[in-house]
Backbone as CSV, one residue per row, in Angstrom:
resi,resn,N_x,N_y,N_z,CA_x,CA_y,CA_z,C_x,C_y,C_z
1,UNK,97.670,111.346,108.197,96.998,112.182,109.176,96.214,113.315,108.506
2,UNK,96.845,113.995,107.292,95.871,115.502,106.870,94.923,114.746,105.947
3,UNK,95.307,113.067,105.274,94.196,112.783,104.905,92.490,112.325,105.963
4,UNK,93.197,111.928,107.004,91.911,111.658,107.934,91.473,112.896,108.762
5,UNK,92.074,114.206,108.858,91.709,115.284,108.954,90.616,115.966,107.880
6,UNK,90.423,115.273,106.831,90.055,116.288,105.619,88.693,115.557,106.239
7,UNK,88.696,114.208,106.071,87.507,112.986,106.619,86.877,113.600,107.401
8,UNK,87.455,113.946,108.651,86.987,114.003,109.841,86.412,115.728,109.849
9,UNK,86.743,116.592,109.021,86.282,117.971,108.624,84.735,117.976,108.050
10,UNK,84.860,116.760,106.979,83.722,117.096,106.301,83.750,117.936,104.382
11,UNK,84.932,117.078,104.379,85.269,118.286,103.104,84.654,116.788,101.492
12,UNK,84.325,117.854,100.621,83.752,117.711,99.745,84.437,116.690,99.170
13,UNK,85.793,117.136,98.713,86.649,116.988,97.833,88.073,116.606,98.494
14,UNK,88.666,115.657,98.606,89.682,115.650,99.094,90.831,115.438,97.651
15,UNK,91.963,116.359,98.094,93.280,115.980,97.086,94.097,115.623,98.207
16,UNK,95.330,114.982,97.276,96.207,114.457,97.853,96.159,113.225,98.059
17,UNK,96.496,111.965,97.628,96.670,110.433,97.840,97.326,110.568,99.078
18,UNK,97.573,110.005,100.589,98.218,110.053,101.786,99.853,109.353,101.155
19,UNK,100.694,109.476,101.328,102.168,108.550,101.631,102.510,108.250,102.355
20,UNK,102.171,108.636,103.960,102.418,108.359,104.720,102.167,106.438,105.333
21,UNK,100.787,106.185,105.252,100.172,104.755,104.974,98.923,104.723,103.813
22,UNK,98.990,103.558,103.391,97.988,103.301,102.517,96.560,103.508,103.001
23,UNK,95.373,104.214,102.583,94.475,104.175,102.813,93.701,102.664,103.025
24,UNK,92.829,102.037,103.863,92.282,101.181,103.956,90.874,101.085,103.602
25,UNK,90.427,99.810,103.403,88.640,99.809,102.805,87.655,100.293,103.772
26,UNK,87.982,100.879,105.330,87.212,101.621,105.976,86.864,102.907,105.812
27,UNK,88.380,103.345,105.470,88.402,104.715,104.861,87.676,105.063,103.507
28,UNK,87.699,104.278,102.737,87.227,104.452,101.594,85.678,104.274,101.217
29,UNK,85.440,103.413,102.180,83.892,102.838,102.147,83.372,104.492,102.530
30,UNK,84.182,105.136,104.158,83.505,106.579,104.425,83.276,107.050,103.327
31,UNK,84.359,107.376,102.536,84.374,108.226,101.555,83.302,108.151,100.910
32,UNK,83.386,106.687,100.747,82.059,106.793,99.333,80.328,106.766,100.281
33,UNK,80.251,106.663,101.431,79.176,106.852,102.508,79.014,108.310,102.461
34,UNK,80.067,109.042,102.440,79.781,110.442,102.698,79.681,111.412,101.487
35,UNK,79.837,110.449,100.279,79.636,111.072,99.353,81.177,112.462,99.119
36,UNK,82.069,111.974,99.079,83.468,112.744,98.797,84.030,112.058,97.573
37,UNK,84.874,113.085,96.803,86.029,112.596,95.498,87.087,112.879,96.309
38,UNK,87.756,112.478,95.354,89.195,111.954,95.392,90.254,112.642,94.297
39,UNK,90.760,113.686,94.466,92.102,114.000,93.587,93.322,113.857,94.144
40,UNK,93.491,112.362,93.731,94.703,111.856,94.341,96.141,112.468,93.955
41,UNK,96.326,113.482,92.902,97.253,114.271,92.693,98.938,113.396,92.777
42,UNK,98.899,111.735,92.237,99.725,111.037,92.117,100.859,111.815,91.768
43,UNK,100.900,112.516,90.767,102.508,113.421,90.235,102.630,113.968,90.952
44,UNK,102.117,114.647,91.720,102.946,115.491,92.744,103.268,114.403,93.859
45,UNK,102.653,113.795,94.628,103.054,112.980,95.571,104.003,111.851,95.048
46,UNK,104.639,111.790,93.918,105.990,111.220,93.288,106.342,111.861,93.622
47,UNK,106.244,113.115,92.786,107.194,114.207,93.048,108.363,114.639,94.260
48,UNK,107.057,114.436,95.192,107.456,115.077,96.800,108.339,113.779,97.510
49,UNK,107.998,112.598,97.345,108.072,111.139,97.607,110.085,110.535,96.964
50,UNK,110.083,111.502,96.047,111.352,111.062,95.610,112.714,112.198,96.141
51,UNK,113.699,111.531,96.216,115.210,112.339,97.006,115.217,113.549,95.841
52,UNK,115.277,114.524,95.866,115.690,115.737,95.596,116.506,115.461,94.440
53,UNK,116.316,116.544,92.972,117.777,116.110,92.318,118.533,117.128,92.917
54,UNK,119.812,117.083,91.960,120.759,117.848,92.209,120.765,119.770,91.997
55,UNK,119.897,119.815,91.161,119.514,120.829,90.866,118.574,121.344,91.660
56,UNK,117.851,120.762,92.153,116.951,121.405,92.837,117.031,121.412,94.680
57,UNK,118.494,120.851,95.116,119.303,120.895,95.849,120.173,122.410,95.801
58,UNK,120.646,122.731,94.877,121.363,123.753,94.552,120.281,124.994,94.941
59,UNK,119.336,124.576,93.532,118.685,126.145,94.184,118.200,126.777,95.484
60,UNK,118.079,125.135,96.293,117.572,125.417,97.873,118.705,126.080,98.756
61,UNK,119.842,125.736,98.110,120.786,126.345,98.618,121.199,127.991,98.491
62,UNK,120.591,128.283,97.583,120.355,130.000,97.160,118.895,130.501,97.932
63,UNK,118.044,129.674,98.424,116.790,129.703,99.135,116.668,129.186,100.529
64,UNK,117.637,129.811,101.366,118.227,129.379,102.903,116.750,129.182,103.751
65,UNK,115.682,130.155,103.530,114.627,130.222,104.119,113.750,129.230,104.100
66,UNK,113.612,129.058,102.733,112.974,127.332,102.177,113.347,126.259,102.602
67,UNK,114.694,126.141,102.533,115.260,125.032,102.484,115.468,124.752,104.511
68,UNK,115.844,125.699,105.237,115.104,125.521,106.638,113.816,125.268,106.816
69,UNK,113.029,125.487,105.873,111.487,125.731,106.000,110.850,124.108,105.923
70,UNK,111.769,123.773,104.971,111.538,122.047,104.726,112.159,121.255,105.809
71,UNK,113.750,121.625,106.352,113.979,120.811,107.290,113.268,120.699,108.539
72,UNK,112.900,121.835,108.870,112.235,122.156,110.446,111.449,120.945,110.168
73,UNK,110.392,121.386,109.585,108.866,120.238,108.852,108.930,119.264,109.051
74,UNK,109.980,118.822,108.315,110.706,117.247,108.082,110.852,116.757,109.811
75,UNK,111.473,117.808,110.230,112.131,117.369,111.291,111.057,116.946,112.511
76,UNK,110.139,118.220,113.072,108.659,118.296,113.479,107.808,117.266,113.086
77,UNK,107.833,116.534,112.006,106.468,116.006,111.707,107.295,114.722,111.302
78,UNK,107.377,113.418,112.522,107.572,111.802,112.236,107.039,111.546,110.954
79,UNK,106.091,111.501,110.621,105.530,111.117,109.770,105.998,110.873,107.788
80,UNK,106.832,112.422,107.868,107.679,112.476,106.566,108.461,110.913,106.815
81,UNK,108.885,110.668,107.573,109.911,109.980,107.843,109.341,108.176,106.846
82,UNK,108.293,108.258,106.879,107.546,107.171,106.065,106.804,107.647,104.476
83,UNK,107.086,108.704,104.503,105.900,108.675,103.257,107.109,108.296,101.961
84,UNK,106.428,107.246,101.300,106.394,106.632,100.055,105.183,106.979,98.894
85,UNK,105.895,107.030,97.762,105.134,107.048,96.855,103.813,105.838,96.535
86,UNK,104.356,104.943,96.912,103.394,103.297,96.722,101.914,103.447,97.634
87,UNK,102.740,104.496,98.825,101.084,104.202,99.863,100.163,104.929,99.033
88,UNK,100.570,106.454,98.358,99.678,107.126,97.400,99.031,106.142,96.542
89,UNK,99.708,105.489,95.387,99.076,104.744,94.931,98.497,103.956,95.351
90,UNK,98.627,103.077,96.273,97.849,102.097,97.057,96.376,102.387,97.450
91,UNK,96.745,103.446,97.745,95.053,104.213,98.288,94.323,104.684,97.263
92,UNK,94.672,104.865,96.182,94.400,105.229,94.938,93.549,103.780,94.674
93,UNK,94.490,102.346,94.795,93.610,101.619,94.303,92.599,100.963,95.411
94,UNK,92.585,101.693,96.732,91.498,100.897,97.324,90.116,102.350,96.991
95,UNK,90.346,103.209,96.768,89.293,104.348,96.774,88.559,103.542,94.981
96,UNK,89.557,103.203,94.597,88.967,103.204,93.150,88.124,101.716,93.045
97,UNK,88.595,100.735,94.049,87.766,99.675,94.193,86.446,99.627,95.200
98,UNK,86.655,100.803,95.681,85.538,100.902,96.513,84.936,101.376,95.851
99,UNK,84.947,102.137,94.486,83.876,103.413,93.598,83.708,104.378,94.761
100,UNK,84.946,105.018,94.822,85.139,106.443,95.342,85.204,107.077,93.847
101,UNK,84.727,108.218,93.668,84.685,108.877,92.477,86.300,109.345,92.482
102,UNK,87.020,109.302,91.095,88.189,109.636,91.236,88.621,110.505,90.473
103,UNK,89.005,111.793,90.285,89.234,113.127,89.344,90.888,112.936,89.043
104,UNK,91.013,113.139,87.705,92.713,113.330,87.208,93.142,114.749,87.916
105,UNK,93.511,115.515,88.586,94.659,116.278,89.008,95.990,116.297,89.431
106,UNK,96.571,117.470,89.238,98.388,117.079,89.376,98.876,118.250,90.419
107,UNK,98.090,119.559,90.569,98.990,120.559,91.270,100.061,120.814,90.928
108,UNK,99.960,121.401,89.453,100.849,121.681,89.089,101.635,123.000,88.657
109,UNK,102.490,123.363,88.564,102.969,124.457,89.302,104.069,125.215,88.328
110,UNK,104.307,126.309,88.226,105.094,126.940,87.627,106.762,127.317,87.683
111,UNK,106.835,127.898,89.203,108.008,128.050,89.667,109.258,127.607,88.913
112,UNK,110.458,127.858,88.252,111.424,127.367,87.802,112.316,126.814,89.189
113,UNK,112.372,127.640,89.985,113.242,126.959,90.721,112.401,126.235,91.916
114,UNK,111.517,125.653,91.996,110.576,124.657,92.594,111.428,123.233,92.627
115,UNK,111.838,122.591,93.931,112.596,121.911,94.392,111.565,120.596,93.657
116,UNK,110.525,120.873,93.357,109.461,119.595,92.738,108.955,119.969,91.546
117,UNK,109.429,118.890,90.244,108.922,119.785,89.368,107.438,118.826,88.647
118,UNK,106.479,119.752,88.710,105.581,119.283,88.287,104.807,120.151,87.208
119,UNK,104.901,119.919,86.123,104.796,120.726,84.788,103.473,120.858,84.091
120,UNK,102.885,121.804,83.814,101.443,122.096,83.157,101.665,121.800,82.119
121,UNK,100.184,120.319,81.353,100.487,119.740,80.645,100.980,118.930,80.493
122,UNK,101.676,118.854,80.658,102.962,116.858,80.493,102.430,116.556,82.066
123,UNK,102.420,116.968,82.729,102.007,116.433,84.174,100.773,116.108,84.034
124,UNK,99.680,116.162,83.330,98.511,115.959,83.094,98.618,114.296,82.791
125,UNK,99.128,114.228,81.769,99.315,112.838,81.254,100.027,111.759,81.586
126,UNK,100.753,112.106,82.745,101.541,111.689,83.080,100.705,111.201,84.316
127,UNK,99.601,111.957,84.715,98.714,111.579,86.195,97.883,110.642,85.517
128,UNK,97.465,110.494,84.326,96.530,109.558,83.476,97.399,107.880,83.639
129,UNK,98.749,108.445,83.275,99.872,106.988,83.244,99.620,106.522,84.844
130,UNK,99.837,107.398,85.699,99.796,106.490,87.007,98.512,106.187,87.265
131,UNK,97.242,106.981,87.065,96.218,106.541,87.284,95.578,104.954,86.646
132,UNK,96.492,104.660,85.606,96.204,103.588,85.028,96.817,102.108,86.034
133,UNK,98.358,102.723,86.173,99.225,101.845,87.060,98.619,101.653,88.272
134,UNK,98.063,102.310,89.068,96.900,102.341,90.251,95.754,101.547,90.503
135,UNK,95.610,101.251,89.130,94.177,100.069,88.712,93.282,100.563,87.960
136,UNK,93.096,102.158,87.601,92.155,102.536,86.684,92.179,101.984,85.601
137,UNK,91.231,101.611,84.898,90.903,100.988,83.564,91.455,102.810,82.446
138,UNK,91.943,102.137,80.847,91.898,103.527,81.043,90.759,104.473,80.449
139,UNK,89.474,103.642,80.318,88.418,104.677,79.845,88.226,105.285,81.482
140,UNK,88.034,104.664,82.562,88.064,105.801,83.890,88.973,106.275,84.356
141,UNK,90.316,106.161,83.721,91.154,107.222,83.726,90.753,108.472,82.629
142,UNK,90.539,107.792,81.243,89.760,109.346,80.673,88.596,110.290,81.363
143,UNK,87.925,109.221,82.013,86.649,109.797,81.988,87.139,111.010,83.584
144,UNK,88.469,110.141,84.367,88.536,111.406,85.412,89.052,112.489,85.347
145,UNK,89.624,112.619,83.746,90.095,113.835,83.382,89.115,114.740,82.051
146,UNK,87.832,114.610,82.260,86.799,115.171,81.259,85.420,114.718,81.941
147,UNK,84.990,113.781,81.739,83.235,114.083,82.073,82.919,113.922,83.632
148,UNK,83.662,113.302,84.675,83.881,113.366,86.131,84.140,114.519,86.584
149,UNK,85.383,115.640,86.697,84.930,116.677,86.986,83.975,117.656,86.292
150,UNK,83.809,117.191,84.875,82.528,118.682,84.244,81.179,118.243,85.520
151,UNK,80.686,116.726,86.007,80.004,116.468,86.678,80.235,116.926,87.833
152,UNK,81.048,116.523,88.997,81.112,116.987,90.049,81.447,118.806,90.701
153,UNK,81.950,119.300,89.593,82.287,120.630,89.790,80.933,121.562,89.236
154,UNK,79.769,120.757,88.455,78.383,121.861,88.469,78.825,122.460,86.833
155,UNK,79.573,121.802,85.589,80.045,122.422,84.541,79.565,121.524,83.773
156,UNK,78.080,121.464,82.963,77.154,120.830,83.050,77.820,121.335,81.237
157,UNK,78.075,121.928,81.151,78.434,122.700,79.779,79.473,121.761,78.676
158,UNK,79.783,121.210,79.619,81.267,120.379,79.007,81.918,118.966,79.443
159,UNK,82.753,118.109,78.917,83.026,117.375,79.616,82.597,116.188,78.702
160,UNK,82.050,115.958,77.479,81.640,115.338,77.051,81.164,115.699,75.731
161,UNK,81.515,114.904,74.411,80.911,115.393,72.819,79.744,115.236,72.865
162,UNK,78.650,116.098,72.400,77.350,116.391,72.747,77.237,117.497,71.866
163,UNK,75.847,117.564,70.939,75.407,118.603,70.407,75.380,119.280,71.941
164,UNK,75.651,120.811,71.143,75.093,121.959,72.289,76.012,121.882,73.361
165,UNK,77.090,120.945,73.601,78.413,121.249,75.051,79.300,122.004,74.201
166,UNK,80.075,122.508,74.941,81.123,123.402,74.573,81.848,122.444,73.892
167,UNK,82.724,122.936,72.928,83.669,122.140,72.230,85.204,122.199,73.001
168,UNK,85.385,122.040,73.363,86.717,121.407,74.229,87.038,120.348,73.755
169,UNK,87.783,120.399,72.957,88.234,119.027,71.858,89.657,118.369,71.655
170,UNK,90.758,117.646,71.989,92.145,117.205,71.946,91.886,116.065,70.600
171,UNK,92.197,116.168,69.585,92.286,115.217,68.524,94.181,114.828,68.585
172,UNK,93.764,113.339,69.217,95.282,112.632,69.069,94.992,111.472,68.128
173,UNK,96.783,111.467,67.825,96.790,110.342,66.591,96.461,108.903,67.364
174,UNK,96.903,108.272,68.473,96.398,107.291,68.584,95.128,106.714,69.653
175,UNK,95.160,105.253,70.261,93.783,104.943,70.334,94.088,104.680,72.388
176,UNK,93.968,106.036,73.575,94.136,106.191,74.897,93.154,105.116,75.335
177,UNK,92.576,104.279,74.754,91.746,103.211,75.151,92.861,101.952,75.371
178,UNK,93.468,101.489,74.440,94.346,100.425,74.000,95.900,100.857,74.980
179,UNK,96.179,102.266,74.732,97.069,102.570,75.451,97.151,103.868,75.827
180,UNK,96.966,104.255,77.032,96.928,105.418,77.794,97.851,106.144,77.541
181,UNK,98.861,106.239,77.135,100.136,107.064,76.754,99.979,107.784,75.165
182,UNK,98.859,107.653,74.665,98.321,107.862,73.561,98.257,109.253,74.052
183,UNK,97.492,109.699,74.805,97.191,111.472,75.482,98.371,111.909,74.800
184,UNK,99.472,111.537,74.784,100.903,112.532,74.771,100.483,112.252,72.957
185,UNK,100.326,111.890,72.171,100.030,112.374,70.746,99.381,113.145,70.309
186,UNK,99.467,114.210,70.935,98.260,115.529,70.520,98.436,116.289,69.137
187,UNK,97.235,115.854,67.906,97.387,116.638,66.730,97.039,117.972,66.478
188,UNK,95.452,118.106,67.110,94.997,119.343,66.936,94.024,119.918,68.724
189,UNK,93.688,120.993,68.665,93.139,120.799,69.821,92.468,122.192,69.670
190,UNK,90.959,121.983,70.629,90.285,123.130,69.807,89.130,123.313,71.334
191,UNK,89.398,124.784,71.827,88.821,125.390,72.802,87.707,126.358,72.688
192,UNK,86.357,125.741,72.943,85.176,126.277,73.055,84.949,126.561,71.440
193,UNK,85.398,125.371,70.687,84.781,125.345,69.629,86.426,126.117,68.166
194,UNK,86.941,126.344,69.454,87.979,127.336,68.407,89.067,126.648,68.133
195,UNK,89.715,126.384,67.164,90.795,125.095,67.193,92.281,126.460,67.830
196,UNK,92.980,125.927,68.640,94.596,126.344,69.250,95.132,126.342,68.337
197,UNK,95.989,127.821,67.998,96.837,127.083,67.374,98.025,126.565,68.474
198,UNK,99.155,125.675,67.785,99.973,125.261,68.574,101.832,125.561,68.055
């Protein structure tokens, strides 16, 4: 439903893969008719999609307000009552067979005691892994985490090795073409030309 709300708004950019049902090739055809992306934000909608651990049970229990805050929701809105992780992906792979433009994001978040944990950085690569499992090839899984948004966001500067782009550079030991899980081998890495240290 808040995905065919975003549709029916007019919005640029939609995040969020739906869980509730799989997106269909009507939906997606709009999308790509109306000229909208897609940050299907797969890690978090695992995230949200899977039973609670134990720990993050506990802390809701020190967070009485929250943790009502989720049941009411839950309770109010049928719809939780279906969402799966698979419909996210699912819609993931009909947007991506339709050539809906598709951006790597995760919404990812800081909070320690966040009942969902979705981690800056490792959650990055980890949205590349499902984006692959989804049907992305994985050069358009690279490409939705570097030259797809420098394009769609107007950052004309970057996003791509090019005399004269900013240097935004990740040198890993192996080959994210052959195998996407390669991202997590990071040797050196070097921002606007300046290598990190790490």
């Amino acid at each position: 439903v808040p995905f065919a709300m975003a549709q029916d708004a007019g919005a640029d950019v939609i995040t969020h893969a739906p869980c509730d049902r799989a997106l269909d090739h009507e939906a997606a055809s709009r999308m790509v008719a109306e000229k909208r992306i897609a940050v299907p934000t797969l890690t978090m909608m695992e995230a949200v999609t899977k039973p609670p651990s134990w720990s993050a049970i506990l802390s809701l229990l020190f967070r009485p307000t929250v943790l009502f805050a989720i049941i009411r929701a839950r309770r109010q809105n049928p719809q939780y009552q279906n969402n799966k992780y698979e419909n996210a992906r699912d819609s993931v792979t009909v947007m991506y067979h339709a050539d809906v433009p598709i951006l790597a994001g995760t919404d990812a978040h800081s909070p320690a005691d966040s009942p969902f944990k979705v981690l800056h950085g490792e959650s990055l690569h980890h949205e590349l892994e499902l984006l692959v499992e989804a049907g992305l090839s994985n050069v358009d899984a690279l490409r939705a985490a570097t030259c797809l948004p420098a394009k769609y966001f107007g950052l004309m500067d970057r996003g791509v090795i090019e005399v004269g782009k900013r240097a935004d550079l990740v040198l890993i030991s192996g080959d994210p073409i052959v195998d996407i899980r390669a991202t997590r081998s990071i040797e050196r890495v070097w921002c606007a030309g300046i290598e990190v240290e790490r």
